[in-house]
Structures are given as C-alpha cells and as structure tokens.
SEDOLUM-886021 format. One record per residue: residue number from 1; residue in one letter; z, y, x of N, C-alpha, C, CB in turn. Coordinates in steps of 0.1 Angstrom, whole numbers, plus 5000, padded with zeros to 4 digits. Each point is the difference from the previous one (the first is absolute). Glycine has a CB too. Layout:
N
+-----+----+------+------+------+-------+-------+-------+------+------+------+-------+-------+-------+
:   i : aa : n.c3 : n.c2 : n.c1 : ca.c3 : ca.c2 : ca.c1 : c.c3 : c.c2 : c.c1 : cb.c3 : cb.c2 : cb.c1 :
+-----+----+------+------+------+-------+-------+-------+------+------+------+-------+-------+-------+
: NUM :  A :    Z :    Y :    X :     Z :     Y :     X :    Z :    Y :    X :     Z :     Y :     X :
...
+-----+----+------+------+------+-------+-------+-------+------+------+------+-------+-------+-------+
This chain:
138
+-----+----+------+------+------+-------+-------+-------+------+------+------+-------+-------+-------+
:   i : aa : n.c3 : n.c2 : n.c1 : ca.c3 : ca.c2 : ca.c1 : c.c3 : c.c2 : c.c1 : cb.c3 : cb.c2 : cb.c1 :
+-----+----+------+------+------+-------+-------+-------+------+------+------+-------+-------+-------+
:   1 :  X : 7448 : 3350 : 9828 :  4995 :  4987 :  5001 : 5011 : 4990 : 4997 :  4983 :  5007 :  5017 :
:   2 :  X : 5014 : 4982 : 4976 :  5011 :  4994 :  4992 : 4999 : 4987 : 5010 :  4999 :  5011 :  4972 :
:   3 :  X : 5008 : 4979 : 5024 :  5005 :  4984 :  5009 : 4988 : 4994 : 4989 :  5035 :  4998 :  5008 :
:   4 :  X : 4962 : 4996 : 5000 :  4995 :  4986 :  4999 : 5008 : 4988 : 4998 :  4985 :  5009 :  5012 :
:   5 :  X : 5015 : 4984 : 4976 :  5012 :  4990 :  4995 : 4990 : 4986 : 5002 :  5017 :  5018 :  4978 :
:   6 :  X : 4984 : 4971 : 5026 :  4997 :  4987 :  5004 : 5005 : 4993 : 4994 :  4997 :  5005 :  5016 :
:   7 :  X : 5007 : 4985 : 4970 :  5005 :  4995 :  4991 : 4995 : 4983 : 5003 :  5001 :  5025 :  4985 :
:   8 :  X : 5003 : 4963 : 5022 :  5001 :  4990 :  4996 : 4993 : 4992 : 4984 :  5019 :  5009 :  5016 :
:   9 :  X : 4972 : 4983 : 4990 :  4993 :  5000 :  4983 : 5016 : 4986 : 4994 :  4958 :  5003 :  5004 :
:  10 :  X : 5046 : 4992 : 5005 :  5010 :  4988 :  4994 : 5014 : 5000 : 5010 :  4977 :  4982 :  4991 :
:  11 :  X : 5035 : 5014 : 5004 :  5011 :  5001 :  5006 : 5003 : 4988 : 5005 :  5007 :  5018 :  4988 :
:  12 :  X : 4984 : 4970 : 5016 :  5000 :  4987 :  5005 : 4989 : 4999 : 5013 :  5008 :  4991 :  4974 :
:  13 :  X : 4992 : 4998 : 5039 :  4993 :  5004 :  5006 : 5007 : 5004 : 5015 :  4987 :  5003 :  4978 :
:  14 :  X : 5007 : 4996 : 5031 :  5003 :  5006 :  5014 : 5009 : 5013 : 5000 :  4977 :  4992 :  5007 :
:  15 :  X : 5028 : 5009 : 5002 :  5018 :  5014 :  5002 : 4988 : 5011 : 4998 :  5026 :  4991 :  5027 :
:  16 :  X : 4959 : 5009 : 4982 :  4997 :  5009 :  5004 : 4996 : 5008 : 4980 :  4993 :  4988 :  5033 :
:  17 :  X : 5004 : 5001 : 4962 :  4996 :  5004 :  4983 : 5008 : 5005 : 4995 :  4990 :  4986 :  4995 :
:  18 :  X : 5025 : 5011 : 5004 :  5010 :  5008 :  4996 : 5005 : 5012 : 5005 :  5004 :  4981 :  4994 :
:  19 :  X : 4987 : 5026 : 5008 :  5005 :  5014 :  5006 : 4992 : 5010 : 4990 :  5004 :  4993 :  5028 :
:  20 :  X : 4999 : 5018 : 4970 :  4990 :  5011 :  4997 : 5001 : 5010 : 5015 :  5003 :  4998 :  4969 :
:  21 :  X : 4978 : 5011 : 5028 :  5001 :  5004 :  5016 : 4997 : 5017 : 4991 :  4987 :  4973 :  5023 :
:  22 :  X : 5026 : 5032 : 4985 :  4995 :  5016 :  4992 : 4990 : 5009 : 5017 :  5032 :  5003 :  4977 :
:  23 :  X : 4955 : 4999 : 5018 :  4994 :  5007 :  5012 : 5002 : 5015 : 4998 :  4981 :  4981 :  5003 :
:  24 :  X : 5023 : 5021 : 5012 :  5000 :  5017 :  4998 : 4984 : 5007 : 5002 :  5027 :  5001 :  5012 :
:  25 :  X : 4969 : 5009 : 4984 :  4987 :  5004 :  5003 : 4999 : 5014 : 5008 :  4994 :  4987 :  4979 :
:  26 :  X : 4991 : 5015 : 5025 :  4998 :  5013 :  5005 : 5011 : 5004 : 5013 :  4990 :  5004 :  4974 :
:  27 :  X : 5011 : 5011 : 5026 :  5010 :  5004 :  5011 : 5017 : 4994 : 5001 :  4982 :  5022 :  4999 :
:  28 :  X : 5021 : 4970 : 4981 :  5016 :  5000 :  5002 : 5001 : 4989 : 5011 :  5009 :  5008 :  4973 :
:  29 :  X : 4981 : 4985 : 5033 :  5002 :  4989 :  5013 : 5010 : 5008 : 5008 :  4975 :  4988 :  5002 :
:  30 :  X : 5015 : 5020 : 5002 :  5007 :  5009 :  5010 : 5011 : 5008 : 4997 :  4980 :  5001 :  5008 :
:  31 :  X : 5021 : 5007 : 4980 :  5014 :  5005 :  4995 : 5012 : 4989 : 5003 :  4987 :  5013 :  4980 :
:  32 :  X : 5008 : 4972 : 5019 :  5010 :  4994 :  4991 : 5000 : 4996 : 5009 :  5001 :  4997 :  4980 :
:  33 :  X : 4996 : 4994 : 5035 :  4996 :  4991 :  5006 : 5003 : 4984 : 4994 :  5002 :  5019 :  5017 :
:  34 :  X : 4991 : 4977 : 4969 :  4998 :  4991 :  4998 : 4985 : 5002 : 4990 :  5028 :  4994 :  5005 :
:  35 :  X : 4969 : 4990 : 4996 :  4986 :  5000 :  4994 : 5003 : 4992 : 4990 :  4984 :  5004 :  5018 :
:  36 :  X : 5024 : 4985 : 4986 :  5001 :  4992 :  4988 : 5014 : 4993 : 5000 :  4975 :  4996 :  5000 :
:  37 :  X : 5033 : 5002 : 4988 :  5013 :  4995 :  4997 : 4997 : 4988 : 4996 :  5013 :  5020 :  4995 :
:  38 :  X : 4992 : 4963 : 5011 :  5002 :  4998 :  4990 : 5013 : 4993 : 4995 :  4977 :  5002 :  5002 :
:  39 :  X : 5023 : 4990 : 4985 :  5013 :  5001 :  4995 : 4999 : 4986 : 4992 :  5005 :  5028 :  4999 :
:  40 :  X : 5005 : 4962 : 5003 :  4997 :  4989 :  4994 : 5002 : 5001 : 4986 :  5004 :  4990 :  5020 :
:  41 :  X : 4994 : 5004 : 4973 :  5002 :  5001 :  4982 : 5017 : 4996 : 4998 :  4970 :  4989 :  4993 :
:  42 :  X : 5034 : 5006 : 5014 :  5015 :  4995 :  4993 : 5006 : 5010 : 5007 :  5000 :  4974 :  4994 :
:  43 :  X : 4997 : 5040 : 5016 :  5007 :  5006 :  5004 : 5000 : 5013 : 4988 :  4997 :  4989 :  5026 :
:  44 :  X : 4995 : 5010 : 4967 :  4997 :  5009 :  4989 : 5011 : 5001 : 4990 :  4977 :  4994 :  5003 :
:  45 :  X : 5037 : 5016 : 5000 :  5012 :  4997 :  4989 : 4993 : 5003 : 4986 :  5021 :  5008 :  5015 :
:  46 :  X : 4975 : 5005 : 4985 :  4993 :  5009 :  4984 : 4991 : 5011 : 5006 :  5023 :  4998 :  4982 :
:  47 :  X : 4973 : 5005 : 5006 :  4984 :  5009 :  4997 : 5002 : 5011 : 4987 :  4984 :  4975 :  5007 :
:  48 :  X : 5015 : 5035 : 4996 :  5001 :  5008 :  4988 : 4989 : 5009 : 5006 :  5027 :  4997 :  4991 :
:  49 :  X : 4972 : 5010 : 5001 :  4989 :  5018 :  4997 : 5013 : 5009 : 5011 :  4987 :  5001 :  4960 :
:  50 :  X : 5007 : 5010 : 5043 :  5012 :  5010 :  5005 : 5008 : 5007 : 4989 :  4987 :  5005 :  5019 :
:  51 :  X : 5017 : 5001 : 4980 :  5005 :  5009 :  4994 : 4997 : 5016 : 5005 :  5016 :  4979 :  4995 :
:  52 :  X : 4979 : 5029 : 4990 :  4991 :  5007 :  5004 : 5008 : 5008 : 5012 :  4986 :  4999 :  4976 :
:  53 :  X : 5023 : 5007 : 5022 :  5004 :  5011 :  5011 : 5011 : 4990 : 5014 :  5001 :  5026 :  4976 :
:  54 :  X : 4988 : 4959 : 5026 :  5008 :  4999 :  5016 : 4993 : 5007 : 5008 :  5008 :  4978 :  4999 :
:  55 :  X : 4982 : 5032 : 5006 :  5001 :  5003 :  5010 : 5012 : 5008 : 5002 :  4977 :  4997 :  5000 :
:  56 :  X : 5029 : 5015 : 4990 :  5009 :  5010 :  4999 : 5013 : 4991 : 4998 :  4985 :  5019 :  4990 :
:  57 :  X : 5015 : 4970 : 5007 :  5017 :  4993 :  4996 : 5002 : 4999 : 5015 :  5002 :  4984 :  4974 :
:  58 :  X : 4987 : 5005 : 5030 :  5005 :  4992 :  5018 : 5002 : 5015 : 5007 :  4982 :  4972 :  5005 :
:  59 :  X : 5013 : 5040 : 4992 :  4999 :  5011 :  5015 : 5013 : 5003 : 4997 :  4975 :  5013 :  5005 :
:  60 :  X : 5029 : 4993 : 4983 :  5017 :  5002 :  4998 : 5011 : 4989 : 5005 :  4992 :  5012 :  4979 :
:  61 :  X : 5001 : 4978 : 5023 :  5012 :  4989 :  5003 : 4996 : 5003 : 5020 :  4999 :  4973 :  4970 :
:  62 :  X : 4991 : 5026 : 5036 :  4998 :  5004 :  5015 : 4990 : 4988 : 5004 :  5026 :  5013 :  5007 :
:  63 :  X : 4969 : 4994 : 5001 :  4991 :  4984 :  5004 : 4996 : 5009 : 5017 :  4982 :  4985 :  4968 :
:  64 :  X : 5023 : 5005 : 5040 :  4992 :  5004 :  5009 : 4988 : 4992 : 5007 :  5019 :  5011 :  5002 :
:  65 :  X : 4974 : 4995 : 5004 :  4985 :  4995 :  4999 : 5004 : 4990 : 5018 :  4980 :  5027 :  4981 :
:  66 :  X : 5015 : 4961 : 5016 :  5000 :  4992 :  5014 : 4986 : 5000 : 5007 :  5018 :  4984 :  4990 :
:  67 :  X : 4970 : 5013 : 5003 :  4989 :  5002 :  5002 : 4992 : 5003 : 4994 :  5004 :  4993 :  5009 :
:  68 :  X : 4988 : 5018 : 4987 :  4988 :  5007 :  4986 : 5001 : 5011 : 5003 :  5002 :  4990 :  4981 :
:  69 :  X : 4994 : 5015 : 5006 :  4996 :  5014 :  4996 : 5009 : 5004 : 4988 :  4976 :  4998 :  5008 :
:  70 :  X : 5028 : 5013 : 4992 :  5004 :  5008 :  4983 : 4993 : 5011 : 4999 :  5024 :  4994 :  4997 :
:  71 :  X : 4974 : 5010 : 4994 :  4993 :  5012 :  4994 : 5003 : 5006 : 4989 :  4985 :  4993 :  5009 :
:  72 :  X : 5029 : 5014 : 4996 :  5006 :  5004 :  4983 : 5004 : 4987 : 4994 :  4983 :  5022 :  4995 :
:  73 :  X : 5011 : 4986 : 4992 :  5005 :  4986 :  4989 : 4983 : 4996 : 4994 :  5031 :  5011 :  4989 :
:  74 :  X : 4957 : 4987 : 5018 :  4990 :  4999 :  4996 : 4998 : 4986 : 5006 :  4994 :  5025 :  4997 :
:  75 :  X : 5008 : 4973 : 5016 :  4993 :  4993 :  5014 : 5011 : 4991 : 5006 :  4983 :  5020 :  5006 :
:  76 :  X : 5020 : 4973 : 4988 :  5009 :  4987 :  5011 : 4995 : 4988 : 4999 :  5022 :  5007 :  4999 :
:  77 :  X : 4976 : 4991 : 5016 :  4995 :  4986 :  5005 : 5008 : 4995 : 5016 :  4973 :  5007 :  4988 :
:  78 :  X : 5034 : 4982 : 5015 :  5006 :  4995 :  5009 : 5014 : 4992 : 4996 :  4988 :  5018 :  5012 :
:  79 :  X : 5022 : 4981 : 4997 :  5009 :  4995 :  4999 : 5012 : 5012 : 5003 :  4987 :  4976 :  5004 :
:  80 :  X : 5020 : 5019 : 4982 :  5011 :  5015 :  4998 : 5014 : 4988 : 4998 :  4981 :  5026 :  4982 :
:  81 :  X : 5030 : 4979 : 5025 :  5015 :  4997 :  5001 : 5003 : 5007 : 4990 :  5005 :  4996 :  5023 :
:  82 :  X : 5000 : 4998 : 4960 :  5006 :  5009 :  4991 : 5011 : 4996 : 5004 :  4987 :  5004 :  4981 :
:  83 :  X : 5026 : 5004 : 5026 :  5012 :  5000 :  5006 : 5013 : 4996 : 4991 :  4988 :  5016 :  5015 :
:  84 :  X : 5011 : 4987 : 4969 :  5008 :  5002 :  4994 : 5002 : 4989 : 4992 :  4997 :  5022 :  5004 :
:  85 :  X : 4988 : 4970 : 4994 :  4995 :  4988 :  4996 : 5001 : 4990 : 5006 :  4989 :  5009 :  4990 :
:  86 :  X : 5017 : 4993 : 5025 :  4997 :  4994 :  5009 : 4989 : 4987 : 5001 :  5021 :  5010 :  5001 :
:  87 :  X : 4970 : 4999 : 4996 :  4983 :  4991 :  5000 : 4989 : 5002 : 5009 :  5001 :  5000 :  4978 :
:  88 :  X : 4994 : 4996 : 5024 :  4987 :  5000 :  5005 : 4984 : 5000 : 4992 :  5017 :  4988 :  5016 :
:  89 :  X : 4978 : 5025 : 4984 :  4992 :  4997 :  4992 : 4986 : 5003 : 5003 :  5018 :  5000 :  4987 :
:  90 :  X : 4972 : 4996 : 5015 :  4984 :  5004 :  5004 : 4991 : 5005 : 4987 :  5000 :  4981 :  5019 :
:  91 :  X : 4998 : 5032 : 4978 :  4990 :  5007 :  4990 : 4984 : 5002 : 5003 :  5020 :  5012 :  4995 :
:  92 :  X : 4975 : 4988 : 4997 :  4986 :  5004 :  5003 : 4998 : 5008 : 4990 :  4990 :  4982 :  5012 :
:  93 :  X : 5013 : 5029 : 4982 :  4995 :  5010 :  4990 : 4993 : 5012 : 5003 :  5015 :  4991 :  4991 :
:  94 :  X : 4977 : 5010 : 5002 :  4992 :  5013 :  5002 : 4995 : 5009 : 4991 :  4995 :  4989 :  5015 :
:  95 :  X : 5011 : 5009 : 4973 :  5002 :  5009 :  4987 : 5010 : 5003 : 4997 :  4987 :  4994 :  4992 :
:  96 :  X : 5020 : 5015 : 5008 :  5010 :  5003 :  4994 : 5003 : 4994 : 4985 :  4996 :  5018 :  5016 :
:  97 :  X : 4989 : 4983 : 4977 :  5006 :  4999 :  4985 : 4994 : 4983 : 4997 :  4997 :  5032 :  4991 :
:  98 :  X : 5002 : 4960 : 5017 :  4997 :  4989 :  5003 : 5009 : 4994 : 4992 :  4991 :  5003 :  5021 :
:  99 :  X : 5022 : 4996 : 4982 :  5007 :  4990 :  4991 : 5004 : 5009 : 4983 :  5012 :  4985 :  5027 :
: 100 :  X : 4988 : 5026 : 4975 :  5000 :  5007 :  4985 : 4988 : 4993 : 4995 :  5009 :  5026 :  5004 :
: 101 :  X : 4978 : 4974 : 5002 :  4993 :  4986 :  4991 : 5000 : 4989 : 5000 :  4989 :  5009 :  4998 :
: 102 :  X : 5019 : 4980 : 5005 :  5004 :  4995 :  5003 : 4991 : 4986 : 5008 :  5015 :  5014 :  4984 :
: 103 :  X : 4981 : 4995 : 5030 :  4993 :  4994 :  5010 : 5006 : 4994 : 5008 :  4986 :  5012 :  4998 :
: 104 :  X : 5028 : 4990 : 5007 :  5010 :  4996 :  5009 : 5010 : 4991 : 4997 :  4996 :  5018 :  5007 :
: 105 :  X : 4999 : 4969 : 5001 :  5008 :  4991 :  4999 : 5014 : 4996 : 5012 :  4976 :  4995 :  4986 :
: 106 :  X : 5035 : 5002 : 5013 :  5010 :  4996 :  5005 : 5002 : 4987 : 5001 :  5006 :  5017 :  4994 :
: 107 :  X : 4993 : 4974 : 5019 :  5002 :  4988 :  5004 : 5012 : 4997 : 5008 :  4978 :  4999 :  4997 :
: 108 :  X : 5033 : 4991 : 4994 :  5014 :  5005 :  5006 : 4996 : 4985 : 5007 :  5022 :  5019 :  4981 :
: 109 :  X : 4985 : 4983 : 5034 :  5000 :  4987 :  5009 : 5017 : 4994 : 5003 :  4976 :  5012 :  5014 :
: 110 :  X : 5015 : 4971 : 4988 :  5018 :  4998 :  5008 : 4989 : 4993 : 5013 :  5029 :  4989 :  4976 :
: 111 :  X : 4987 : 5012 : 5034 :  4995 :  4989 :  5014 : 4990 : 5013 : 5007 :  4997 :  4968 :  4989 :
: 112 :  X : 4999 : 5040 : 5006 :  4987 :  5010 :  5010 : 5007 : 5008 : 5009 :  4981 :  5004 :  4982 :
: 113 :  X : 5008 : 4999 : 5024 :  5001 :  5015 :  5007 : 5001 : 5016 : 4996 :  4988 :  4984 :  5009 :
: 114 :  X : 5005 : 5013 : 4974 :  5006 :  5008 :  4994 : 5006 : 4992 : 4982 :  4984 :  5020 :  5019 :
: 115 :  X : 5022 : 4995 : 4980 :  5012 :  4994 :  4985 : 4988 : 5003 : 4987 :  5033 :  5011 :  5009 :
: 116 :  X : 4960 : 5003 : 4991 :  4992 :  4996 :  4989 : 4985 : 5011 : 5009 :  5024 :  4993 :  4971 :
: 117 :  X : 4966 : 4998 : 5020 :  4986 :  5009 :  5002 : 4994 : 5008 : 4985 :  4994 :  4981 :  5021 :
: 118 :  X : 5005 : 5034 : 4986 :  4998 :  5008 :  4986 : 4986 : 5005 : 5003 :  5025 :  5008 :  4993 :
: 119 :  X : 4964 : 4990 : 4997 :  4987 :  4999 :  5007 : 4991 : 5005 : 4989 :  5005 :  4981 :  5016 :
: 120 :  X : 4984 : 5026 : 4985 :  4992 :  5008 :  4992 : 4988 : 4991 : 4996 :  5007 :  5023 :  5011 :
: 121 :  X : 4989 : 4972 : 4978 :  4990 :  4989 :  4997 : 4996 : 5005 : 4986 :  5010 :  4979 :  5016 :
: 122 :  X : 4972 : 5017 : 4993 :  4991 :  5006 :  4988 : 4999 : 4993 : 4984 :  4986 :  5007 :  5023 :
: 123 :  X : 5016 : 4979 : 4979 :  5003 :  4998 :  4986 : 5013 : 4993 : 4997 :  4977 :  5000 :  4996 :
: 124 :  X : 5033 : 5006 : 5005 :  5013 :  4997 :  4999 : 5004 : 4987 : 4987 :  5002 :  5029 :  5010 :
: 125 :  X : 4992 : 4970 : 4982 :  5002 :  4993 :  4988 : 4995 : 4985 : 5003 :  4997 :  5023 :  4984 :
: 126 :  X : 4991 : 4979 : 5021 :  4992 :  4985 :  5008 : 5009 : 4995 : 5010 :  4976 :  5008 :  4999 :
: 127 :  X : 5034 : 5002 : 5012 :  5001 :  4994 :  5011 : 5015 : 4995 : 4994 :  4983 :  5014 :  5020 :
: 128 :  X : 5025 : 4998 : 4970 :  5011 :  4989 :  5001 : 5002 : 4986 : 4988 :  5012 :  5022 :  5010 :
: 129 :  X : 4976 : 4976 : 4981 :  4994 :  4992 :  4996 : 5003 : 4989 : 5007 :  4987 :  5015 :  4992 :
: 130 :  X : 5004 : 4987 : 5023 :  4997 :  4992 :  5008 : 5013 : 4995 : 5004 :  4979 :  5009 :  5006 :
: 131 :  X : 5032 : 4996 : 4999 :  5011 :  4999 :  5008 : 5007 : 4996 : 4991 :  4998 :  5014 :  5016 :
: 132 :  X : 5002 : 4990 : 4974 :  5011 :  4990 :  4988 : 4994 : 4983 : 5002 :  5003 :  5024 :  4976 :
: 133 :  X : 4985 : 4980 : 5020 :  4998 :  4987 :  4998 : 5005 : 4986 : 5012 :  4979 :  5015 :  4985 :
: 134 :  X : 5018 : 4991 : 5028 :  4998 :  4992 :  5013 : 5015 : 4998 : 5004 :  4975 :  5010 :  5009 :
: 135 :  X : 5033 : 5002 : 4985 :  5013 :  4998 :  5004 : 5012 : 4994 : 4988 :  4991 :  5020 :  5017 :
: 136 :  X : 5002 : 4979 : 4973 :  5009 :  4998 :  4988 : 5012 : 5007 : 4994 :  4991 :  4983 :  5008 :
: 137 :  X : 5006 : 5032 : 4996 :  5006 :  5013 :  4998 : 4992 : 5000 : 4986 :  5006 :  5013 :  5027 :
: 138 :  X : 5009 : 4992 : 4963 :  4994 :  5008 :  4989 : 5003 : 5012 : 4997 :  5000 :  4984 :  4993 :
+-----+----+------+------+------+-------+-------+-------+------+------+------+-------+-------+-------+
C-alpha cells in the first residue's frame, strides 16, 4: 500500500496551505505509528526519483529501525536512524522493485523531525510534477 501525497493547489495563502500532507494508509498506521506527516513547503530542500538499488545501498551503509517494520529488502515502512549518514529517515515501501520503476520518491528535509522522506507513490511522475511545481524545485 503506497502514501497518499496531498499537494497544495497554490504556494500563497494561509501557513496551513503551504504544507503538503503525506497520509500513511492501511496497517503502516500501526507499523509506523503515524497517519499523517506534515511538512511545510519551504522546509522542502529537494526532490528526486530513488535510485534504483537504495533499498541495498542504505542497508550496506546500516539503518537501525526506531519505529516500523523491515522485511528483508522487500518491506520498509517506519522511521530508520541511518547511523553513518547521520539521518533520520521515515520509508514507506513495499516493492522491492518499486524504485527500479521508478515509483519511489525521496523528499530531502531541513528544520524536521526527519532529514529526508523516501516513499512509494503510485504515479510518481504526477506527484513530483506536483512538488516541483509548489516548491520551485527543478
């Protein structure tokens, strides 16, 4: 089950407008204990696609899990300490070969709770479309 991405139709307007709201779905509530992040637009550093083999690059670098699930290299959803990156980072994937097609997107943060969000989304091309546009990322 992939995130639910919440996109701002304009970057002008009330604090509460300038946020995008990423929803978690199904059981990763409970995996993750979160339902919804959100994240103001100017906290948004950059946006890229993954790169196909991060599930295998980040496990070689270490991640330990603070709160989620892992499942091999198929199934990560929660908040993982990459120790060596000294980051913080919350996944929601559930294909392995997700970002090999390039369904997985990376949202690098400043000022948060976490440093970046790497997330499985069903039409990847629309959503960072969307996020370029609202954030003025190219």
């Amino acid at each position: 089950m992939v995130v639910q991405i919440e996109i701002p139709a304009g970057s002008s307007g009330p604090a509460e407008d300038n946020k995008i709201t990423i929803k978690v779905k199904g059981f990763d509530k409970i995996l993750t204990l979160e339902s919804k992040i959100k994240i103001p637009i100017e906290h948004i550093e950059s946006i890229r696609y993954a790169e196909k083999t991060i599930i295998e690059d980040r496990r070689r670098l270490g991640m330990s899990r603070a709160v989620g699930f892992r499942f091999g290299k198929r199934f990560i959803v929660g908040t993982f300490v990459e120790w060596e990156r000294d980051k913080v980072v919350f996944w929601n994937i559930h294909d392995k070969k997700a970002a090999v097609y390039g369904n997985v997107i990376v949202i690098v943060l400043k000022n948060e709770r976490y440093n970046e969000l790497v997330l499985e989304v069903d039409d990847s091309e629309r959503v960072m479309s969307e996020l370029k546009r609202v954030t003025g990322h190219t």
